[in-house]
N, C-alpha and C positions, 0 to 999 in steps of 0.2 A: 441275516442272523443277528441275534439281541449276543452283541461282542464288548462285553464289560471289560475296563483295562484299571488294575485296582494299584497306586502308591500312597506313598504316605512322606512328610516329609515339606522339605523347600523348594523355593520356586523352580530351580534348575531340577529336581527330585518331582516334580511336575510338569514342566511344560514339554520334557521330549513324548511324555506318555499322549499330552494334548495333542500334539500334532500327530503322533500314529495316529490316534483317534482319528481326526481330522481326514486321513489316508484313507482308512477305511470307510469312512462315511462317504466321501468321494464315490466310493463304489458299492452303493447301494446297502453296507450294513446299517444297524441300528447299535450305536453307540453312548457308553455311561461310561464318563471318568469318576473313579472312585478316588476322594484326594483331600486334604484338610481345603476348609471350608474358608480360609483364609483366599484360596485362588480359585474361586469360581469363576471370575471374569476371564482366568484363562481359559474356561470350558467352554464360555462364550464367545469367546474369539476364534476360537474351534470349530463353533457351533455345532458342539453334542451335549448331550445328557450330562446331569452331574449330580454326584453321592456326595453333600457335603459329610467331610468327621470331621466329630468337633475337638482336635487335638492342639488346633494355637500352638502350633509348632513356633514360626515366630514370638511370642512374646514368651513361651517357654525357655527361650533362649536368652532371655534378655534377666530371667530368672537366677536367682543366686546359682541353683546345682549347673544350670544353662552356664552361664559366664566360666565357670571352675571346668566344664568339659571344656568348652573353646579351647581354652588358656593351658590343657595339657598337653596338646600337639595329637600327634599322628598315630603312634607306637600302638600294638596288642594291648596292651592292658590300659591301656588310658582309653581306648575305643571300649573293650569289654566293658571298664567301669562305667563309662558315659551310656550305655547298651543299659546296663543293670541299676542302675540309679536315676537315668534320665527317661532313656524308652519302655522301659521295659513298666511302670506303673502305669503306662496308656493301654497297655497291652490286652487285658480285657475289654474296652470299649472297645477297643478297633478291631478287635476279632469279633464280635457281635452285630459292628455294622456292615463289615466285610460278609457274612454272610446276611443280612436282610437285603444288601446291595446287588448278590450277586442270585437270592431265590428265581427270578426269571431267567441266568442268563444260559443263552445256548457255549458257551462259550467262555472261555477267563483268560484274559492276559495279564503279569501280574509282577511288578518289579521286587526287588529283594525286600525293600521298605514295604512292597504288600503284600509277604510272602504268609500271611494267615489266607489267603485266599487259596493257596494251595491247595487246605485241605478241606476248605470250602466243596473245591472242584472234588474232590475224591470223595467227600460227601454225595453231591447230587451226582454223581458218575458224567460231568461232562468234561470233555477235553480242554486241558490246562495246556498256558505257555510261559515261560518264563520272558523278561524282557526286560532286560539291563544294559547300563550305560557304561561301567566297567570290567573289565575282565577277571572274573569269581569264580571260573571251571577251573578247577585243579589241574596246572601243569607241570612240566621238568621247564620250563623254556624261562620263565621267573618266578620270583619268590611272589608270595599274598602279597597284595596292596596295604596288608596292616605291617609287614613285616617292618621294624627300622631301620632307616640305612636305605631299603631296597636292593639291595645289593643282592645278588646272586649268590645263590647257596650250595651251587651245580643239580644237576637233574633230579637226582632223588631228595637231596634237600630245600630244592625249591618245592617240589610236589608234596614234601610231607608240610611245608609250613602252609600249604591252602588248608592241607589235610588236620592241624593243630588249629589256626585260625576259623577253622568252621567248627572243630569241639569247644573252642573257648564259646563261642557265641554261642552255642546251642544249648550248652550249657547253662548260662543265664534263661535260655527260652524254655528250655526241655519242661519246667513243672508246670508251669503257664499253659503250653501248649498242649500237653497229652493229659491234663487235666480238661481242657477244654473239648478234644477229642473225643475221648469218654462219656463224659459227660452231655455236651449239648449235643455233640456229629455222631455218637454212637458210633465212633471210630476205635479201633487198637492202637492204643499208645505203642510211641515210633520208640527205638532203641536208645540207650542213656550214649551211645558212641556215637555222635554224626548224625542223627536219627535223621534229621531232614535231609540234609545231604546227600546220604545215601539212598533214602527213599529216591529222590528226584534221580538219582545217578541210575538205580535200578528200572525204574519207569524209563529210561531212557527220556526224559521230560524235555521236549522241544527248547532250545535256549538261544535267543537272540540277541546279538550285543550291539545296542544304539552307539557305536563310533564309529573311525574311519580304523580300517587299516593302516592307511598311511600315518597314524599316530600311535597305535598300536596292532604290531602285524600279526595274524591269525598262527600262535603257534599249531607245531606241526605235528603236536600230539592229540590236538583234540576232534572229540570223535565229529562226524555227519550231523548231526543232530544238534551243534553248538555251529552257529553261523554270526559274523560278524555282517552287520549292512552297512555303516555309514552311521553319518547323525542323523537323528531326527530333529528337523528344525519346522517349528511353527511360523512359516512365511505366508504372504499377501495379506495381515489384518491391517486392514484401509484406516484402523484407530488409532494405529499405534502411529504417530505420525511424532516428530521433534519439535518443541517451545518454540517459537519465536524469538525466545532469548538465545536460547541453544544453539540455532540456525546462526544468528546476528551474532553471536560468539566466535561459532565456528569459522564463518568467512571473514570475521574482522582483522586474521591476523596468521599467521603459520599454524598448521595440525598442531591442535593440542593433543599432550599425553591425559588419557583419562584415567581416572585411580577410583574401584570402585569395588567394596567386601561383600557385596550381595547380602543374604541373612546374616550374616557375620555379626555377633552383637560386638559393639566396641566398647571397651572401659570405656574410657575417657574420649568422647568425639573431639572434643575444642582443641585436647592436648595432639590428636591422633593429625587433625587437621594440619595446626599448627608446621606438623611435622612433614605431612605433605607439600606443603606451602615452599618451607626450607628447603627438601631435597631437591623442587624441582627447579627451584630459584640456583641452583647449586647447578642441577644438567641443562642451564638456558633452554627451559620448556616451559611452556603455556599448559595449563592445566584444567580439564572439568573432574572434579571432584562428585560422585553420588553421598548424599547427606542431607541434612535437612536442613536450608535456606534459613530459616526464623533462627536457628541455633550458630550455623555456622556462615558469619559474612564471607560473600562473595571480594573479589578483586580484579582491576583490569588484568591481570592475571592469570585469575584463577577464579571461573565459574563453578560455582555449587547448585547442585541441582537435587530434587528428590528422585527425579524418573531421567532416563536415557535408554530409548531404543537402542539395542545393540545391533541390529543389520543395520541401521542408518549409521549410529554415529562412527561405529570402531573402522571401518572403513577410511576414515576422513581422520584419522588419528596418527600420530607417528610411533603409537606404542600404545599397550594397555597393560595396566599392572591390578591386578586382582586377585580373589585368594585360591583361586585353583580349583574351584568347582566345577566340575563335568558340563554343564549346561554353559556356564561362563568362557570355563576352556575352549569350547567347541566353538563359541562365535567367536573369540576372539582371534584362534586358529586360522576361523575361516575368513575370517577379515584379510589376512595376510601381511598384519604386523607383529615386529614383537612384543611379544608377552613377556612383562616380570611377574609373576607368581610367587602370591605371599600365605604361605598355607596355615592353617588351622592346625586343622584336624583330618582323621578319616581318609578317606580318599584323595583329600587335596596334596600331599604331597606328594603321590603317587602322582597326579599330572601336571604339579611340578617338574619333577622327575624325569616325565616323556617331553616336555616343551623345550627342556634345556639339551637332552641328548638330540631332540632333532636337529638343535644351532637354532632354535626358533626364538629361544629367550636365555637373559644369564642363568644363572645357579638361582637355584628360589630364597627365597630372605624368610624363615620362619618368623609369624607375627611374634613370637614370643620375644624374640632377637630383633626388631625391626629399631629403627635410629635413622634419623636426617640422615647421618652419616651413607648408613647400608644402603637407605632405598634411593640416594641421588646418585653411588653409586652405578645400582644396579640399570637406574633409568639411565645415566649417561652411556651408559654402554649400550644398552637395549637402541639408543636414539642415534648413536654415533657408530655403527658397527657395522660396515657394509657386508660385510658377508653372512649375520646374522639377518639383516632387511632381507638379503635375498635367500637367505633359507626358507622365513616365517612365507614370504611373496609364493614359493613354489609349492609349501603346505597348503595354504591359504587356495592356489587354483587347482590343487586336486583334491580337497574338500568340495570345493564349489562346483567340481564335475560329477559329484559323486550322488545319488538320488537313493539314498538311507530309508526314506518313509517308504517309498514306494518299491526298495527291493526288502522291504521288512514285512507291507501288505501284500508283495508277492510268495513269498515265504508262508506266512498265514493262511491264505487263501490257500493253496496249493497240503498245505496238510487237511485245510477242514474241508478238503473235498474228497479229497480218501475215505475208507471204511469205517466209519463209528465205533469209538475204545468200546469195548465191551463193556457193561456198568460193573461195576466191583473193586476192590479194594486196587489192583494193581491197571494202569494204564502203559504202555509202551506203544510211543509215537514217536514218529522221525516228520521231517518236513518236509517227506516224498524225495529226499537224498542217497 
């Protein structure tokens, strides 16, 4: 089958969708990642299809309104605003490619970040699947990921704030989207309450969530049709191999700690470095640093580097301190050291959040708050903590027992071989559960 998997977004915001891909090309599909045009290489190391959009999510960030979302942290209304000011004026382009992308496919898989794809599929009447990396279905069991704090709000208060958290965003999206409806899909504009939400809730719309359990466990209110697999990790690319420097680093001297913000844009690199530099010089740690070499010198110290495989290096580390992104989290997790987690925005505090309740990492250091001071604390503990080493060690090997892609392509397969949605406005699919 022609099995289109459509995101938008950052590396981590891409690569777990590549490696499904990946899964399912294994077994005979014909696969397109739909994805900003920045990581095509990841679609090549995949080896599937690839839809570049042209959204420069990267350098968009590194943009005035880009730096002011970073820099407001985590909270509802700092996400909404960044939603409404940052995403939301791509929004027409990438609803336009998202359907030329997806005119052939027998099929749509489709992250939050590609959720104009949705109605793509309700358009050509072919079966949709949802497929995310953190947990978005409305429960009692916790509050949204936007919520601040996290903190528990008990059962009907945790449920109502997925239920508030998906009207605030829909809300920015609602005229965009049932304008577009209307208009190009000759669709019925969805309701000004939740519209998408709800639509997907009523469809009973198949939902897959790319983690582990073991980092976040499958509450116990949600229905069959929302299935947790594991991670999706894109492993064996023969190119992704470590410098020569990197290597000769690593073995010249004890596990370095590696400190690395992924899309992260930084104010100030030199000052941010600098600060690295001090805390680690503070928890008697050796250092590789992601950044860019020409800008920021290296030290017998403390390697800087532009690139670092994360299955190679984190492994060989005595801790990783990063900013809490899904894709970063999950290797670092799975590496099975601790993680210090320094969040942004978005989601990132949220697996902040879950690293530190496992005993996996300290309390997260929000960038906003970061200081020599915080983050050599946060590393001396992460590096000196034996009962935190042996939490993250025990994470770390039931990740790595765990085969995410392939019970996610089992999942997949097992619904598209059931009865064909009927074409029409409403589909209601389960994953043969």
């Amino acid at each position: 089958m022609r099995i289109v998997l459509v995101t938008n977004g950052s590396r981590g915001d891409t690569e777990p969708y590549a490696a499904l891909g990946a899964g399912l090309r294994r077994r005979g599909h014909d696969i397109r990642l739909v994805a900003d045009k920045t990581y095509e290489k990841v679609a090549q190391d995949a080896r599937i299809d690839f839809f570049p959009l042209d959204a420069e999510l990267p350098r968009r960030l590194g943009d005035g309104e880009g730096r002011r979302w970073l820099g407001d942290g985590g909270g509802t209304r700092a996400s909404v605003r960044g939603f409404r000011e940052f995403i939301t004026p791509m929004a027409e382009q990438f609803m336009a490619a998202t359907r030329d992308a997806c005119a052939d496919a027998d099929a749509i898989v489709f992250s939050h970040t590609g959720a104009a794809a949705y109605h793509v599929a309700e358009e050509r009447g072919v079966p949709a699947c949802a497929a995310e990396y953190l947990p978005r279905h409305p429960t009692g069991d916790h509050p949204s990921h936007l919520v601040p704090g996290r903190r528990s709000l008990g059962r009907w208060g945790n449920r109502l704030s997925h239920t508030v958290a998906n009207q605030m965003m829909w809300r920015t999206r609602r005229p965009g989207v049932n304008e577009w409806r209307t208009t190009d899909l000759g669709l019925p504009p969805l309701p000004w309450f939740a519209g998408q939400a709800r639509s997907m809730a009523r469809d009973r719309l198949p939902r897959l969530c790319g983690y582990s359990p073991a980092v976040v466990p499958r509450p116990r209110d949600w229905p069959g049709y929302v299935q947790i697999t594991g991670y999706w990790f894109l492993d064996g690319v023969p190119e992704r191999r470590p410098s020569d420097e990197l290597v000769d680093f690593v073995e010249a001297g004890p596990p370095p700690v590696y400190v690395g913000f992924g899309s992260m844009v930084l104010p100030d690199p030199p000052t941010t470095a600098r600060m690295v530099r001090t805390a680690l010089r503070r928890a008697g740690a050796r250092g590789v640093l992601l950044g860019d070499p020409a800008e920021l010198p290296s030290s017998d110290d403390l390697l800087v580097v532009d690139n670092a495989p994360h299955d190679w290096l984190f492994p060989r580390t005595r801790a990783v301190v990063h900013h809490g992104g899904a894709g970063t989290t999950a290797a670092g997790l799975r590496a099975g050291v601790p993680n210090v987690v320094v969040p942004f925005f978005v989601d990132q505090p949220f697996w902040g959040q879950r690293v530190h309740a496992l005993g996996a990492g300290p309390r997260p250091v929000p960038f906003r708050e970061l200081s020599a001071g915080a983050l050599g604390d946060a590393v001396e503990r992460a590096v000196g903590d034996p009962a935190m080493s042996a939490a993250a060690a025990r994470i770390g090997e039931r990740i790595r027992a765990e085969k995410g892609v392939e019970v996610a392509c089992d999942l997949i397969e097992r619904w598209l071989a059931g009865d064909p949605p009927a074409p029409g406005r409403r589909r209601r699919r389960t994953l043969g559960l």
